[in-house]
C-alpha positions in Angstrom: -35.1 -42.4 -72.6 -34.7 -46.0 -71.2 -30.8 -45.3 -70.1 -32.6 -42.2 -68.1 -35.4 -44.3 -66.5 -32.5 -47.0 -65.1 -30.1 -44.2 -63.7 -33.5 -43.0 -62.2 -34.6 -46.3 -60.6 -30.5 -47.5 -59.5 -30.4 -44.4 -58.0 -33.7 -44.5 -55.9 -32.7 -48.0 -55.4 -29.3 -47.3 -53.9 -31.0 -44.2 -51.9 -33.2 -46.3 -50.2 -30.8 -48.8 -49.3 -28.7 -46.1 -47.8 -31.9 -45.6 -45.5 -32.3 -48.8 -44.6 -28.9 -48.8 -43.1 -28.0 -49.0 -39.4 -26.3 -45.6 -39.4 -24.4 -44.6 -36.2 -24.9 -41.2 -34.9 -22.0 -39.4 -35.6 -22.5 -37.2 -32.1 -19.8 -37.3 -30.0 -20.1 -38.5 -26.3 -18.8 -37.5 -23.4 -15.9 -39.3 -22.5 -15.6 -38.4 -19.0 -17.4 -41.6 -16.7 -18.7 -41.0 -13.5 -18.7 -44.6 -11.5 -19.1 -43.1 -7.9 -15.6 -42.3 -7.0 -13.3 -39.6 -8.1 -9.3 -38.8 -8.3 -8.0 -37.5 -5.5 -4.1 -36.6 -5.0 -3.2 -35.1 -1.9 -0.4 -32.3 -1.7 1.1 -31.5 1.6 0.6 -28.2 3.6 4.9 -28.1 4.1 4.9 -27.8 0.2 2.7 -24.1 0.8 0.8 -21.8 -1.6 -0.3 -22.9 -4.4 1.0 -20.6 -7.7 -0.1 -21.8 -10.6 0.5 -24.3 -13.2 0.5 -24.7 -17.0 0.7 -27.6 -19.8 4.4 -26.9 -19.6 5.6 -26.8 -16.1 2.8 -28.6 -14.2 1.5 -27.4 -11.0 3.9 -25.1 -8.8 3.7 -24.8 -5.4 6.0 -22.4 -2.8 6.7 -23.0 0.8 7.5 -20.4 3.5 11.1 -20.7 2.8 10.7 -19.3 -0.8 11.2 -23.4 -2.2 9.5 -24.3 -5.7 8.5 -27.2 -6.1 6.6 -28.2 -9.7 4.8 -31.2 -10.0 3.5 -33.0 -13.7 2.0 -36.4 -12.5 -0.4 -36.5 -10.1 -1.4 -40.0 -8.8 -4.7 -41.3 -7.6 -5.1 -41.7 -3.9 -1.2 -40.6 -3.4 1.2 -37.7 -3.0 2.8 -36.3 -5.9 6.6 -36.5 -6.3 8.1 -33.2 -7.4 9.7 -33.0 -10.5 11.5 -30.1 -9.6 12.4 -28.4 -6.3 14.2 -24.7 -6.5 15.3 -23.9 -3.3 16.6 -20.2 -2.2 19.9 -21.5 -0.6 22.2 -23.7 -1.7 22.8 -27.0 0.2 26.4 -25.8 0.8 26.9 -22.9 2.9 30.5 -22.6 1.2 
């Protein structure tokens, strides 16, 4: 009967020392900060329509002339440089 009284008593013991604890709240925060300004690339109108983009492949965009152009980092305050550029004719008019 003792044993049962001092499991009883370390255990209320240890439970309110658990509540006594500075426990952080385990809700996660956003992680998006909003300090007044805001990320702004700038694509050219030459570079056309936008078509889409995807994890993959980045952004594409298509001029006039039928020219991809695909684009995975986008700078702050810049223009992008195209990964890749597919263009309908060959530089070569062989």
């Amino acid at each position: 009967m003792r044993r049962k009284i001092t499991r009883i008593v370390a255990v209320a013991a240890l439970m309110m020392l658990a509540a006594s604890m500075d426990v952080r709240s385990t809700k996660a925060h956003s992680q998006i900060s909003s300090f007044g300004s805001t990320c702004v690339s700038y694509v050219p109108q030459s570079w056309g329509e936008y078509k889409g983009g995807s994890y993959q492949t980045g952004l594409a965009f298509q001029d006039g002339k039928g020219t991809l152009r695909f684009v995975t980092n986008m700078p702050c305050d810049g223009t992008p440089l195209p990964v890749l550029e597919i263009r309908r004719s060959s530089p070569n008019n062989n």
